[in-house]
KOLPABA-256940 format. One record per residue: residue in three letters; residue number from 1; z negated, x, y negated of N, C-alpha, C in turn. Coordinates in steps of 0.05 Angstrom, whole numbers, always signed. Example, Ala and Ser with C-alpha at 12.3 -4.5 7.8 and 13.67 -1.06 7.14 Angstrom:
! KOLPABA-256940
Ala, 1, -156, +264, +114, -156, +246, +90, -156, +264, +66 .
Ser, 2, -142, +257, +45, -143, +273, +21, -157, +258, -1 .
END
This chain:
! KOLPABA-256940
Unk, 1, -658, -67, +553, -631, -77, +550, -617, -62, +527 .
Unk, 2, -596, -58, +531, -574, -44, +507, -572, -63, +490 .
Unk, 3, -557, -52, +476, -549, -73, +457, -519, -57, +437 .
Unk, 4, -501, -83, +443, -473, -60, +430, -462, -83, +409 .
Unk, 5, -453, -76, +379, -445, -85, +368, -412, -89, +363 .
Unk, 6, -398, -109, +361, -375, -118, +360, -367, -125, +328 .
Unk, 7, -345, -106, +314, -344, -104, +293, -308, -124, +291 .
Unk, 8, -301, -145, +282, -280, -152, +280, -265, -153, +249 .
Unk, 9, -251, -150, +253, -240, -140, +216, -214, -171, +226 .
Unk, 10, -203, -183, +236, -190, -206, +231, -194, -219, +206 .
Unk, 11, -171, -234, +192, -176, -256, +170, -163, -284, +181 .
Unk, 12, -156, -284, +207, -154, -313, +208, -165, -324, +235 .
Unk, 13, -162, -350, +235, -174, -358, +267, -152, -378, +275 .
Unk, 14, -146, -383, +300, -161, -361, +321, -150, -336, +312 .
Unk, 15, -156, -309, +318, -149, -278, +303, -139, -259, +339 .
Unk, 16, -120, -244, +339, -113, -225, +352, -133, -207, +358 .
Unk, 17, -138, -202, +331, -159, -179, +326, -187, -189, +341 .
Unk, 18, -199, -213, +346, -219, -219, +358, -214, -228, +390 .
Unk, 19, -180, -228, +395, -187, -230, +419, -191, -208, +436 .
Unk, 20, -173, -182, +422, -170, -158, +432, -200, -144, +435 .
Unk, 21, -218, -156, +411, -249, -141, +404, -268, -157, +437 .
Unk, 22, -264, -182, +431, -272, -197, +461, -275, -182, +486 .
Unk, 23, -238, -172, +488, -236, -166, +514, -240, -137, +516 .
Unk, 24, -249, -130, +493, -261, -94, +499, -296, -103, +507 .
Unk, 25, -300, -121, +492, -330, -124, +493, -338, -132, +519 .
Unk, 26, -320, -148, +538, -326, -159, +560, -324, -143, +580 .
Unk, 27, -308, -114, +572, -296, -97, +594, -318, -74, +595 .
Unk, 28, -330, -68, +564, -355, -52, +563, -379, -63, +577 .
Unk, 29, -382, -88, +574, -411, -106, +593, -409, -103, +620 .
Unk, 30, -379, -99, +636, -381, -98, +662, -381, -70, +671 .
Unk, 31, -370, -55, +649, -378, -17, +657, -403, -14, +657 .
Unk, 32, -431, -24, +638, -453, -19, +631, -460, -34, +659 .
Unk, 33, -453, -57, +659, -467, -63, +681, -467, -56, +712 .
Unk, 34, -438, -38, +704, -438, -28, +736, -453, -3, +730 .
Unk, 35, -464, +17, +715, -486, +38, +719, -520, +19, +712 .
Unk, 36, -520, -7, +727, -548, -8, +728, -562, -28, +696 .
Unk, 37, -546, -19, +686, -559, -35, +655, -548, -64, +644 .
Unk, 38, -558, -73, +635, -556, -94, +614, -553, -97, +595 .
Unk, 39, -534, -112, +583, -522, -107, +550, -522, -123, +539 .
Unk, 40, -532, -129, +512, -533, -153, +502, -507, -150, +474 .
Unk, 41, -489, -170, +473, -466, -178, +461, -470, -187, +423 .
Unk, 42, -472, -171, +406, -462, -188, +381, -431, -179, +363 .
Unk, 43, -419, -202, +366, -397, -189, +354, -394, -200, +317 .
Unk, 44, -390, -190, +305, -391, -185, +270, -359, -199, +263 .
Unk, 45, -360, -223, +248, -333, -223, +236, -332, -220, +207 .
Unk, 46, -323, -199, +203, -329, -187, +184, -318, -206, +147 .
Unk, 47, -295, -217, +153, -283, -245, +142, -313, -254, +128 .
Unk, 48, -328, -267, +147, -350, -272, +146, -374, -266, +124 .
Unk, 49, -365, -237, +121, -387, -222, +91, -378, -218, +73 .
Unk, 50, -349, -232, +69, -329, -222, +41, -345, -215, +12 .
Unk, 51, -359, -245, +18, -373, -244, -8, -399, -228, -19 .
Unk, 52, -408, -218, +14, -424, -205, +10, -424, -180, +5 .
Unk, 53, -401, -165, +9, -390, -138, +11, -382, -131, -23 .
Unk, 54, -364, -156, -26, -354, -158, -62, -386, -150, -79 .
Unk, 55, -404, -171, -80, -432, -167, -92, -443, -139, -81 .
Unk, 56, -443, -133, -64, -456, -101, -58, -424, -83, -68 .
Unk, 57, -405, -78, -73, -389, -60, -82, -383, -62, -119 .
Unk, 58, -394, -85, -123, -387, -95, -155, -414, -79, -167 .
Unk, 59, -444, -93, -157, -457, -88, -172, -482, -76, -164 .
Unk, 60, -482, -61, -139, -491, -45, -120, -520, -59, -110 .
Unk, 61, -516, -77, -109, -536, -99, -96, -527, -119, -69 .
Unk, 62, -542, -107, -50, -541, -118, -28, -552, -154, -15 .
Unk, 63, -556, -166, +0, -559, -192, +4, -566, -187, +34 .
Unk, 64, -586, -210, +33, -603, -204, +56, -587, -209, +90 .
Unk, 65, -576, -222, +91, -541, -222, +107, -536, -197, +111 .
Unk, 66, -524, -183, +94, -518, -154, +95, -533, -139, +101 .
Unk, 67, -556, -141, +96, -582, -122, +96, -581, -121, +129 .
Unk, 68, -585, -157, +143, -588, -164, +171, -568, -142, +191 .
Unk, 69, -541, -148, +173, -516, -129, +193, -525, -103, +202 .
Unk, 70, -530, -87, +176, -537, -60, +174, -557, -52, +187 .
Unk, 71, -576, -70, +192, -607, -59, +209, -591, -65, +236 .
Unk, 72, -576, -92, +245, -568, -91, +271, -550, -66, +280 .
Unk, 73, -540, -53, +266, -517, -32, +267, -528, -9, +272 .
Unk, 74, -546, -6, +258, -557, +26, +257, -582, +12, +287 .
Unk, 75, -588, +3, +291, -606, -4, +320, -595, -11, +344 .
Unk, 76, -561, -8, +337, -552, -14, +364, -544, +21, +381 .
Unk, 77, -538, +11, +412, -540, +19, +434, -495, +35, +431 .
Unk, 78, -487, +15, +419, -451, +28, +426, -439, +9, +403 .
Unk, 79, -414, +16, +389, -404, +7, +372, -371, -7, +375 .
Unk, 80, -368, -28, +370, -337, -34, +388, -313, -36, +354 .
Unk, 81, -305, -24, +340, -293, -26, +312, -263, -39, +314 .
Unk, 82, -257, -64, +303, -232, -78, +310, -217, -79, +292 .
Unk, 83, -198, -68, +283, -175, -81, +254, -152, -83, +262 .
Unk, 84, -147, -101, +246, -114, -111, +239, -104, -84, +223 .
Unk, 85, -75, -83, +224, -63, -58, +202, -48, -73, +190 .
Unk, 86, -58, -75, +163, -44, -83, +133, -40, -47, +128 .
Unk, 87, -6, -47, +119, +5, -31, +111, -1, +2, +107 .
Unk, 88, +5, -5, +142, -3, +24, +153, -25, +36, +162 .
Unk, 89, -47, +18, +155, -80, +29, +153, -96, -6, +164 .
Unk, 90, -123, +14, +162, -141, -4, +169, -140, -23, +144 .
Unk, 91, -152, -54, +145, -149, -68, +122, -171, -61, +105 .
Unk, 92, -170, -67, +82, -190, -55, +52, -207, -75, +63 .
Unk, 93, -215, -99, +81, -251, -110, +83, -258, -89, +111 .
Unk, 94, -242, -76, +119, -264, -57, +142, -268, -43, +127 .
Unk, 95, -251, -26, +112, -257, +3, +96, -285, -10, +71 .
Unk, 96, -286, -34, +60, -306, -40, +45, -335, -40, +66 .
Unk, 97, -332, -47, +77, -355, -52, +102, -373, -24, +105 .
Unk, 98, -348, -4, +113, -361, +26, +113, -370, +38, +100 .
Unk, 99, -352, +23, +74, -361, +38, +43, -395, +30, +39 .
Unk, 100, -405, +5, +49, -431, -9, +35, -457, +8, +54 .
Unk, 101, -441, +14, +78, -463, +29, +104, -475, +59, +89 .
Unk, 102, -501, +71, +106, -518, +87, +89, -502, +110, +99 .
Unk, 103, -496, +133, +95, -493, +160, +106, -500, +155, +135 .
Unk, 104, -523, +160, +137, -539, +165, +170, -534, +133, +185 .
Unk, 105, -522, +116, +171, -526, +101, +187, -512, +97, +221 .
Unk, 106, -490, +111, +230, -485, +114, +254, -480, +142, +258 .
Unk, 107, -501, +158, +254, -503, +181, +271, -510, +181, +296 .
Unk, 108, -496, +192, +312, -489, +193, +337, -478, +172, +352 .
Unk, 109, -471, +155, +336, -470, +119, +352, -443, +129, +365 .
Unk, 110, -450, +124, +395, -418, +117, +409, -403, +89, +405 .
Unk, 111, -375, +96, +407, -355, +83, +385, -334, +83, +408 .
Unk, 112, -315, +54, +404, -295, +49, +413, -283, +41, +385 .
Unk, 113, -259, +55, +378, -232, +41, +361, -216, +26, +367 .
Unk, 114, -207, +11, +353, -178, -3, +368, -173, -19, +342 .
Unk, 115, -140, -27, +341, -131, -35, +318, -110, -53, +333 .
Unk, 116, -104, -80, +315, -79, -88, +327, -59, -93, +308 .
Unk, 117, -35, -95, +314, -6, -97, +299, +21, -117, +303 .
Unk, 118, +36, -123, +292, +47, -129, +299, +74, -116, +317 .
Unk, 119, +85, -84, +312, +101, -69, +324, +83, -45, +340 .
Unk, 120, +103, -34, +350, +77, -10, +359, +90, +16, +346 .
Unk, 121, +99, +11, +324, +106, +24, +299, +86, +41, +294 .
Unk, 122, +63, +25, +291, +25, +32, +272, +14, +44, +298 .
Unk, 123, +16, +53, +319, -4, +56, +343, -20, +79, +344 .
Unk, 124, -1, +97, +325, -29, +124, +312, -47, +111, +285 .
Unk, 125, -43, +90, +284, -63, +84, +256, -94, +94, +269 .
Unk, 126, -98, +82, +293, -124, +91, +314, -131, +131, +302 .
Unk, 127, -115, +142, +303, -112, +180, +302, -118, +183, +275 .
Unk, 128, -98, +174, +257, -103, +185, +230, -113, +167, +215 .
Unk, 129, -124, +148, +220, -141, +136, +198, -167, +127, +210 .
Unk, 130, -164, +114, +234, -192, +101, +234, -212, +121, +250 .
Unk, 131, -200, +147, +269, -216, +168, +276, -234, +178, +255 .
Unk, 132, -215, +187, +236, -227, +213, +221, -253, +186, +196 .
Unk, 133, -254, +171, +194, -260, +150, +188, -292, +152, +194 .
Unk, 134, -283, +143, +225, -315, +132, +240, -328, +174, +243 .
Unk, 135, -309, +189, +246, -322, +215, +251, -335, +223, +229 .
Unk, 136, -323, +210, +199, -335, +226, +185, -365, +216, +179 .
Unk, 137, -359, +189, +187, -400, +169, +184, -422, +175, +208 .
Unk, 138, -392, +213, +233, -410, +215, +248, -424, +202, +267 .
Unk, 139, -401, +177, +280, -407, +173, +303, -391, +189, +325 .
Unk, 140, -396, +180, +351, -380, +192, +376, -358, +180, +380 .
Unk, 141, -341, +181, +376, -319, +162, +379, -307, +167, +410 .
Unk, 142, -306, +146, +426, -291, +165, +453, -253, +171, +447 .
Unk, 143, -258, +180, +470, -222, +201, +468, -204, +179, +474 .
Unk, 144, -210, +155, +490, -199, +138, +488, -191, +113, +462 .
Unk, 145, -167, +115, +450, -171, +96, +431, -150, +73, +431 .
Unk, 146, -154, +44, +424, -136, +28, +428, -121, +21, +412 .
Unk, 147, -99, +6, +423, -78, -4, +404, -63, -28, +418 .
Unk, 148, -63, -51, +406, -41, -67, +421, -30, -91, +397 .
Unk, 149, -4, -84, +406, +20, -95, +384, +30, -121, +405 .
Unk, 150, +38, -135, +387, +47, -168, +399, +56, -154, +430 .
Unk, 151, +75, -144, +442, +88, -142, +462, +63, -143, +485 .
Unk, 152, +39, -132, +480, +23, -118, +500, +6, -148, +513 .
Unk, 153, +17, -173, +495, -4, -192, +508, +20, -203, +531 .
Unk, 154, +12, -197, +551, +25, -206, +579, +46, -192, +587 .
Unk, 155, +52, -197, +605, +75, -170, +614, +64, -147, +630 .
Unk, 156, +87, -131, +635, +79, -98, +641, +58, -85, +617 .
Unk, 157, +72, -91, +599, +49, -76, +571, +21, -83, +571 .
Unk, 158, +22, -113, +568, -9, -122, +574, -26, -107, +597 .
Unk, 159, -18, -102, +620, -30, -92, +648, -32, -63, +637 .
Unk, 160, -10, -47, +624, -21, -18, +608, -47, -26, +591 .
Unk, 161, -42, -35, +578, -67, -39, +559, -92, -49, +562 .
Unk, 162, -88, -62, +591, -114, -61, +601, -123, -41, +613 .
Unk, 163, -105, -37, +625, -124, -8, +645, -132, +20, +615 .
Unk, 164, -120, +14, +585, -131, +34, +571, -163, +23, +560 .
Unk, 165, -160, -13, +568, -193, -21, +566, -212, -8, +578 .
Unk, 166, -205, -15, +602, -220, -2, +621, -231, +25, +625 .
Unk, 167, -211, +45, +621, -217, +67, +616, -237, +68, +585 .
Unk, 168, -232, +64, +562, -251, +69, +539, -275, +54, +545 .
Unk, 169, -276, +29, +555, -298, +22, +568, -323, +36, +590 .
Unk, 170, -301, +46, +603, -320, +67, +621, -331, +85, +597 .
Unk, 171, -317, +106, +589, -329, +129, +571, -338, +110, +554 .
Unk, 172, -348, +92, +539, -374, +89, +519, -386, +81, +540 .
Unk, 173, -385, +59, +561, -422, +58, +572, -424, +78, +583 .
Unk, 174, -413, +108, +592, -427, +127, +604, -445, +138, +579 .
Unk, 175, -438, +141, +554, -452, +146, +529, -468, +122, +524 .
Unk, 176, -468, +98, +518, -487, +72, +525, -511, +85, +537 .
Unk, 177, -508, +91, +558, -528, +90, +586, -541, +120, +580 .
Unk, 178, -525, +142, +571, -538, +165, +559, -555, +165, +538 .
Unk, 179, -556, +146, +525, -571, +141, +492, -599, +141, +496 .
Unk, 180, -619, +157, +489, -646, +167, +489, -658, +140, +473 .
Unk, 181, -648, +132, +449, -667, +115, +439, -640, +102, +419 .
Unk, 182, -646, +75, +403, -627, +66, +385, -622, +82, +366 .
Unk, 183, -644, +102, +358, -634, +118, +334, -635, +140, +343 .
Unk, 184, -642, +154, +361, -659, +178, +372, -630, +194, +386 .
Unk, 185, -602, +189, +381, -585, +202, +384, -580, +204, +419 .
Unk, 186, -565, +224, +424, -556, +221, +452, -571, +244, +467 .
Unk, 187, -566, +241, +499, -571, +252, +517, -554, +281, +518 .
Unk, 188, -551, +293, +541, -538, +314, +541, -509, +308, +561 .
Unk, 189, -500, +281, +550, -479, +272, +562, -467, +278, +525 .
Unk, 190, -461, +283, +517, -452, +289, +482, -462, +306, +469 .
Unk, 191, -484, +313, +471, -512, +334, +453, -513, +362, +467 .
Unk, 192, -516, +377, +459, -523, +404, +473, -554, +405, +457 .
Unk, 193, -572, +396, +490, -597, +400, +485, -610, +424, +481 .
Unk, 194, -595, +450, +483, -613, +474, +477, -607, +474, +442 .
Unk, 195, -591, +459, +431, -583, +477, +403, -611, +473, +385 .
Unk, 196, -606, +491, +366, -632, +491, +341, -638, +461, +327 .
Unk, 197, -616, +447, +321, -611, +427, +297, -623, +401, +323 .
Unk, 198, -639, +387, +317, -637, +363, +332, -613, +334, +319 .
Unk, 199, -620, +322, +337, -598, +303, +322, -611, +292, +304 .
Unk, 200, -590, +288, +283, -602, +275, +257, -605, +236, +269 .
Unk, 201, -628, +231, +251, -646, +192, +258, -618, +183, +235 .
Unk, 202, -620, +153, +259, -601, +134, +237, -609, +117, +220 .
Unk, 203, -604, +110, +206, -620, +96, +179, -600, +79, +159 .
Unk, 204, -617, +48, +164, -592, +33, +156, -583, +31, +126 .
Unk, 205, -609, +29, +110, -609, +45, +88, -613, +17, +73 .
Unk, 206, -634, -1, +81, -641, -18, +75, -676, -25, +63 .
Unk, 207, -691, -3, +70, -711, +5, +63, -715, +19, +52 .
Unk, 208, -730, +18, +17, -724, +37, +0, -751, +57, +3 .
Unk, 209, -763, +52, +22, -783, +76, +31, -772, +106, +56 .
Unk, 210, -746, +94, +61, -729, +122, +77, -734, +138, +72 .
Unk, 211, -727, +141, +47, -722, +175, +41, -759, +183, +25 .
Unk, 212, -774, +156, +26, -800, +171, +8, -812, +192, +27 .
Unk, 213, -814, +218, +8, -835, +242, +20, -861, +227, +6 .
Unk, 214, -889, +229, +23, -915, +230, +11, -923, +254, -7 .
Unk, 215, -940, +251, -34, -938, +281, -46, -956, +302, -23 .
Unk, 216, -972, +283, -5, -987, +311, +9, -968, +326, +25 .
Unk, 217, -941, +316, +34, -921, +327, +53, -911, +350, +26 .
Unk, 218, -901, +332, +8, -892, +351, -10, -905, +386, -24 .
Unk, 219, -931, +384, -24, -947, +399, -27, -960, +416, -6 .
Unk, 220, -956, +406, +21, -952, +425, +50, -958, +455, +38 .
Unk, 221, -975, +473, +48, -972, +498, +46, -974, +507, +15 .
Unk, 222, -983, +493, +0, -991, +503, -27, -1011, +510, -44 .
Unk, 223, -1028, +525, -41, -1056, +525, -54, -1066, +523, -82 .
Unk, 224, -1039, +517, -96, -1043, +508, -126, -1053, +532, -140 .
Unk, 225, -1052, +557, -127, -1056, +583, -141, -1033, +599, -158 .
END
């Protein structure tokens, strides 16, 4: 079974931002499931770890909550990232969120964006902020990215904005369904399997034995001469 994580950055309930994350999440379960697979659903309200994010950014100590997110994140199968736009950008508890994650932790992870607004003023916030964002923590982000401002719930707009679900839905479970292993990077639906460099392992960065070399690795090839 897959397994795809649902990231919601909302601060109120009921939240826009979680219904819009919902109905990407529901639209990705029926793409995955139309190539054959099975997906299992957790969605993150991120509201939720305020306090936990504050204690890991204040005094660089994490909480076992947090610890839980981060192992689920870096072991999932596709990534669904949801914000509200406070003043022009993603809000400062997603950008904290990213800030607490390890380097490696979503290398190669396929990624859906989407942000919501109140105008469709913000509708490149998706391009220039939250792309270069998720690209630079080095996930796959697909080419599809969302946006929907008050007008888009019902109407002609709404029916656009679904069919741009649908479509980003398709392109991550085709990457979903490409994924070799939870950490083990992608298939050659994203990867060019002849290159030199394999894909770099993801690592939630919750185990402080990650990065230990053993001294006999370290000493490899040395005869102490």
């Amino acid at each position: 079974m897959k397994r795809l994580i649902v990231l919601s950055a909302g601060l109120s309930t009921p939240s826009t931002t979680r219904q819009v994350a919902d109905t990407i999440a529901n639209a990705v379960s029926s793409a995955v499931g139309g190539r054959g697979e099975k997906l299992e659903v957790t969605t993150i309200e991120l509201r939720e770890l305020t306090g936990d994010l504050a204690q890991h950014t204040s005094t660089g100590m994490s909480t076992p909550r947090l610890d839980e997110v981060k192992t689920q994140l870096s072991e999932a199968d596709g990534l669904v990232a949801v914000t509200p736009v406070f003043k022009a950008s993603y809000t400062g508890l997603f950008k904290m969120f990213f800030d607490v994650l390890d380097t490696d932790a979503l290398n190669g992870m396929p990624t859906i964006i989407a942000a919501t607004a109140g105008t469709a003023r913000h509708s490149l916030v998706t391009e220039y902020a939250m792309r270069p964002l998720l690209t630079y923590m080095r996930a796959v982000v697909v080419p599809t990215s969302l946006f929907a401002a008050t007008d888009d719930f019902g109407g002609p707009e709404g029916a656009d904005f679904n069919k741009r679900v649908a479509r980003a839905a398709a392109e991550l479970a085709r990457l979903i369904v490409a994924t070799e292993g939870s950490v083990g990077g992608l298939a050659g639906a994203v990867t060019d399997s002849s290159a030199d460099v394999p894909p770099r392992k993801r690592k939630a960065g919750v185990d402080v034995t990650d990065d230990f070399i053993p001294f006999s690795e370290l000493l490899r090839g040395h005869r102490g001469e």
